[in-house]
C-alpha positions in Angstrom: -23.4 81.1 -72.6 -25.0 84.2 -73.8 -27.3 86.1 -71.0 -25.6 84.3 -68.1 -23.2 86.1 -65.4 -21.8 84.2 -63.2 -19.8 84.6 -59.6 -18.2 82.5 -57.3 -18.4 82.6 -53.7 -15.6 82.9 -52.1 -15.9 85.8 -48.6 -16.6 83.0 -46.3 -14.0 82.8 -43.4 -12.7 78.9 -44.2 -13.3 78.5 -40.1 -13.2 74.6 -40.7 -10.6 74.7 -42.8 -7.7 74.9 -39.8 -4.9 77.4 -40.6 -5.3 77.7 -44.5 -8.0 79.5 -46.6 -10.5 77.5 -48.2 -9.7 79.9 -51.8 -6.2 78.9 -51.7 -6.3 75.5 -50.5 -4.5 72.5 -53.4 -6.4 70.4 -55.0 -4.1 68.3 -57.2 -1.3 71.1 -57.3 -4.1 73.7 -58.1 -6.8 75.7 -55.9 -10.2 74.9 -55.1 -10.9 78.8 -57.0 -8.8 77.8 -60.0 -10.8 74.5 -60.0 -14.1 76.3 -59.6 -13.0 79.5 -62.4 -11.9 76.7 -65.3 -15.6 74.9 -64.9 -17.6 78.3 -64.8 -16.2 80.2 -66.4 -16.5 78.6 -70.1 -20.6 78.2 -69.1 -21.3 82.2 -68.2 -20.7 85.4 -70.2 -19.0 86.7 -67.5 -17.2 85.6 -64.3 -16.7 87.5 -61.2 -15.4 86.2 -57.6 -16.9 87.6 -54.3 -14.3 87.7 -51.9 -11.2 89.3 -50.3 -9.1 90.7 -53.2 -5.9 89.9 -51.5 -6.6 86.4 -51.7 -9.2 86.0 -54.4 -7.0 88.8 -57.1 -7.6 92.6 -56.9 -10.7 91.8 -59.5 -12.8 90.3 -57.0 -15.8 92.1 -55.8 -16.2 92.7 -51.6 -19.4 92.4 -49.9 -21.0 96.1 -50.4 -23.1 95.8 -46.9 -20.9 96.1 -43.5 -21.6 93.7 -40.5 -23.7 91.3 -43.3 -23.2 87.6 -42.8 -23.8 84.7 -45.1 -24.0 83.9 -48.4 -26.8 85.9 -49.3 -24.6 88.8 -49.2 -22.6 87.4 -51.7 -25.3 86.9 -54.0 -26.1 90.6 -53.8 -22.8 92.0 -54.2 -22.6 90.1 -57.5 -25.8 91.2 -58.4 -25.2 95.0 -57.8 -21.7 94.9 -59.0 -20.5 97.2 -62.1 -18.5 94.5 -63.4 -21.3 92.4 -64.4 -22.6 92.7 -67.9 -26.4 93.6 -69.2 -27.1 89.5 -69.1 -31.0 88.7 -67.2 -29.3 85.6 -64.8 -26.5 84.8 -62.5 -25.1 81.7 -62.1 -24.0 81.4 -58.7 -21.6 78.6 -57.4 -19.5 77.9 -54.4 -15.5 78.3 -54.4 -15.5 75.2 -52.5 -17.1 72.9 -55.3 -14.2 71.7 -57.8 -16.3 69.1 -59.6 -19.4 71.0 -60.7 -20.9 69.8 -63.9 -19.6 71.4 -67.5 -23.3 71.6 -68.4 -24.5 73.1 -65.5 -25.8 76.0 -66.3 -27.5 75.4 -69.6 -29.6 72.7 -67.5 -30.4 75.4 -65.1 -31.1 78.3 -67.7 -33.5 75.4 -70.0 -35.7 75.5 -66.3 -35.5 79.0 -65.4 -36.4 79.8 -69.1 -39.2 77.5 -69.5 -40.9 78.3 -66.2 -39.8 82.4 -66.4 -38.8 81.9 -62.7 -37.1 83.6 -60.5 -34.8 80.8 -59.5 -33.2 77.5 -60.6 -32.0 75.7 -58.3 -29.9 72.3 -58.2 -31.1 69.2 -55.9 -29.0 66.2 -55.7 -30.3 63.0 -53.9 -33.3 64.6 -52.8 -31.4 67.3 -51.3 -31.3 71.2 -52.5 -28.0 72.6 -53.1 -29.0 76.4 -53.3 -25.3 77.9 -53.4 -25.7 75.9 -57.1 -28.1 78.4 -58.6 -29.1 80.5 -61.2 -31.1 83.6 -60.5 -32.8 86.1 -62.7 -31.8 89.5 -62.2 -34.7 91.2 -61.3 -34.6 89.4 -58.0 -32.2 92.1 -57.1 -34.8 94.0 -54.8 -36.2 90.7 -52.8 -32.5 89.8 -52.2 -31.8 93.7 -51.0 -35.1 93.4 -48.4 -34.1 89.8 -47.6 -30.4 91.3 -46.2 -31.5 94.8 -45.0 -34.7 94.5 -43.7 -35.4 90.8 -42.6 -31.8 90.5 -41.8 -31.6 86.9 -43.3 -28.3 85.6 -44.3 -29.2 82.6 -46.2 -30.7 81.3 -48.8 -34.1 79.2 -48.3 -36.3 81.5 -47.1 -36.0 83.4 -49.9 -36.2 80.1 -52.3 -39.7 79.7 -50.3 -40.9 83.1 -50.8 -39.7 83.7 -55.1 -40.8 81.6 -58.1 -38.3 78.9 -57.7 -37.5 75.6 -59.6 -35.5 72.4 -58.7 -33.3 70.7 -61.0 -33.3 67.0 -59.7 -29.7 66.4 -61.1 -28.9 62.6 -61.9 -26.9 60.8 -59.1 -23.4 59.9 -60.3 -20.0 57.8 -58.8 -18.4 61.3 -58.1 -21.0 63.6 -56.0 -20.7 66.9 -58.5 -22.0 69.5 -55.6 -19.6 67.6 -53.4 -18.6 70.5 -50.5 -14.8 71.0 -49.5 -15.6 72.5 -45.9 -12.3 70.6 -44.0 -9.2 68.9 -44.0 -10.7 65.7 -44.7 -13.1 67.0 -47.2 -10.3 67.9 -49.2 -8.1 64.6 -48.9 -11.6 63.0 -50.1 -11.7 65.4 -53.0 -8.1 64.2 -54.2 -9.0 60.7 -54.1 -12.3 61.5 -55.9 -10.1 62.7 -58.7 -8.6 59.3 -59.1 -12.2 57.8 -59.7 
């Protein structure tokens, strides 16, 4: 879609995950970031993965600010990174979300447009999912202050404070935003697939 980035989140540390990485981990003889990359990537004008390029390919873009934890620091390595194009938004979505919707974005960017916010964010059963986003660019700065100077690591304090916009996304048999954070999660995710 033209005037859409987008990146996938991928630099967390798979703690729950037991021995394997989260990235890596098979999902119907694929990985949760090939999963992710085949549903994005047709929706965005360009595609990046934050992460650790010796599991995420020598592409992906590493957190720019030392000792940073979170998401949020994710979000603003994408945003600051060189490999983006000139686009106003980026889509941002989790590595650990392998069914997110092929329309995704252009539900998002019809918001975000219409309301000239800052953010658009996805809510599913009443329930924000802010690592489904889409976030105008010039939020660059607020996300800078948000990591630097109020040391936040997350998102919703900084969904409180910007023009933001919820996308109440239509309930459905397979849970789209559906996380995989374990084991389990993931053996639910295969049998989701047979649904």
């Amino acid at each position: 879609m033209t005037n859409i980035d987008g990146v996938i989140l991928a630099a967390g540390r798979s703690s729950r995950m037991g021995k394997s990485n989260k990235v890596q981990s098979q999902l119907a003889g694929r990985t949760l970031l090939d999963h992710v990359r085949d549903r994005l990537e047709p929706q965005v004008d360009q595609l990046i993965v934050n992460g650790d390029p010796a599991i995420c390919g020598e592409a992906a873009v590493v957190d720019v600010i030392d000792g940073a934890k979170g998401p949020l620091v994710g979000l603003y390595s994408a945003l600051v990174s060189e490999q983006l194009s000139a686009a106003e938004f980026l889509m941002m979505v989790p590595c650990d979300g392998p069914f997110i919707p092929t329309n995704l974005v252009a539900e998002l960017y019809r918001d975000i447009q219409l309301a000239d916010a800052d953010i658009a964010c996805v809510r599913y059963g009443g329930v924000a999912q802010p690592t489904f986003s889409l976030w105008h660019k010039r939020v660059t700065p607020a996300v800078e202050q948000a990591l630097l100077v109020k040391k936040q690591g997350g998102f919703k304090p900084l969904l409180a404070s910007l023009d933001s916009r919820y996308l109440d996304w239509p309930e459905q048999v397979v849970n789209p935003f559906f996380n995989i954070n374990t084991q389990d999660d993931l053996a639910e995710a295969e049998a989701l697939l047979c649904l």
